[in-house]
C-alpha positions as CSV (number, residue, x, y, z in Angstrom):
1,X,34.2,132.8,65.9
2,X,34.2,135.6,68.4
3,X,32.2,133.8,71.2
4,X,34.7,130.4,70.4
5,X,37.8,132.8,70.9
6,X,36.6,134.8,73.7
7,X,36.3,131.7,75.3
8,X,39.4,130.6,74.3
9,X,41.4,133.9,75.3
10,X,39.4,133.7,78.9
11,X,40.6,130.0,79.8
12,X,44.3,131.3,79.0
13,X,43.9,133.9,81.7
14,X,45.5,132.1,83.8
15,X,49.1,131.2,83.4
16,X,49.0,127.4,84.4
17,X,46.7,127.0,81.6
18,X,49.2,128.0,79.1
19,X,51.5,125.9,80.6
20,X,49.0,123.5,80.2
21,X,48.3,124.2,76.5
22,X,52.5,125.0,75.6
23,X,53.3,122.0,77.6
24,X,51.0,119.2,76.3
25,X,52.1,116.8,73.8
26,X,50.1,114.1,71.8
27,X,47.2,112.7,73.9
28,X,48.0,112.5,77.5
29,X,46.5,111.4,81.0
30,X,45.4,113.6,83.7
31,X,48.6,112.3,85.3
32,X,50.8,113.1,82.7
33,X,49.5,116.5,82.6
34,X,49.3,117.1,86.3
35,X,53.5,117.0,85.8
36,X,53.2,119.9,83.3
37,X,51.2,121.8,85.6
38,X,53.2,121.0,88.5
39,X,49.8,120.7,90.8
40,X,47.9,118.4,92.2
41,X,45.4,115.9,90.4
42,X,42.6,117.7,91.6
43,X,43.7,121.2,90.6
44,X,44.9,120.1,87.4
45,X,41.5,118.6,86.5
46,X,39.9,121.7,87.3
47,X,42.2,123.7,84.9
48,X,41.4,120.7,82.3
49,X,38.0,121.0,82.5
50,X,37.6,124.5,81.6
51,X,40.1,123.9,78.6
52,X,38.3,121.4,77.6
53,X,35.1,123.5,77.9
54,X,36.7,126.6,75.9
55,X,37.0,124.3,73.3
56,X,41.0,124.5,73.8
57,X,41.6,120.6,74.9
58,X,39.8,117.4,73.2
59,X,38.9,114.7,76.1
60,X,38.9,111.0,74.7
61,X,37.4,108.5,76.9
62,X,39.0,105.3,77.5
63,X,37.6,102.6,79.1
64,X,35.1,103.7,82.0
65,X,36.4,106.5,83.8
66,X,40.0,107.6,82.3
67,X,40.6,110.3,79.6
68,X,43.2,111.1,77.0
69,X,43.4,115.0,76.7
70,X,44.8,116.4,73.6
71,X,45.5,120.1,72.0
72,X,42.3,121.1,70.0
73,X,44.3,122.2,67.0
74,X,41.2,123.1,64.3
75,X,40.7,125.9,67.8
76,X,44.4,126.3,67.7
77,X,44.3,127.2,63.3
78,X,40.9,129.3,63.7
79,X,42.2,131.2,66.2
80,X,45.2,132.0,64.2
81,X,43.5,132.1,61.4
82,X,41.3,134.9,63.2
83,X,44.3,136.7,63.8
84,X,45.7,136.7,60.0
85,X,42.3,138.1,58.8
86,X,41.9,140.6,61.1
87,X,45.5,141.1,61.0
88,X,46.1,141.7,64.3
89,X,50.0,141.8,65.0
90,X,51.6,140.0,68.2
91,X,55.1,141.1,68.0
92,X,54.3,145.0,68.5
């Protein structure tokens, strides 16, 4: 679990990645997601792509060359649920 949220915490260096990851809702296009992130296609694929690498974002293919992206929530609960056993407090 610490490699998977090391990983995790490194992709959200970087604040249009949590937009990214606050912002997304469902399974979305690259598209879709480009107007969360207020960038280009191409940036926004490169900020997708190493979400989707930290194990943050799910890619679905569809069809032969388009992708749904979607939150990763088992990441999303074991990272939480890293935080509840190591009780490690966010609000101080």
């Amino acid at each position: 679990i610490y490699e998977a949220a090391s990983r995790a915490f490194a992709a959200l260096g970087h604040q249009t990645r949590v937009r990214l990851v606050l912002g997304i809702e469902g399974k979305m296009c690259l598209s879709d997601i480009a107007e969360i992130a207020e960038k280009s296609l191409q940036d926004t694929q490169y900020h997708v792509k190493i979400l989707v690498q930290a194990g943050l974002f799910k890619a679905e293919k569809v069809g032969r060359r388009n992708y749904l992206y979607s939150l990763n929530l088992g990441m999303m609960r074991a990272i939480h649920n890293a935080n509840k056993f190591f009780n490690l407090n966010t609000n101080t």
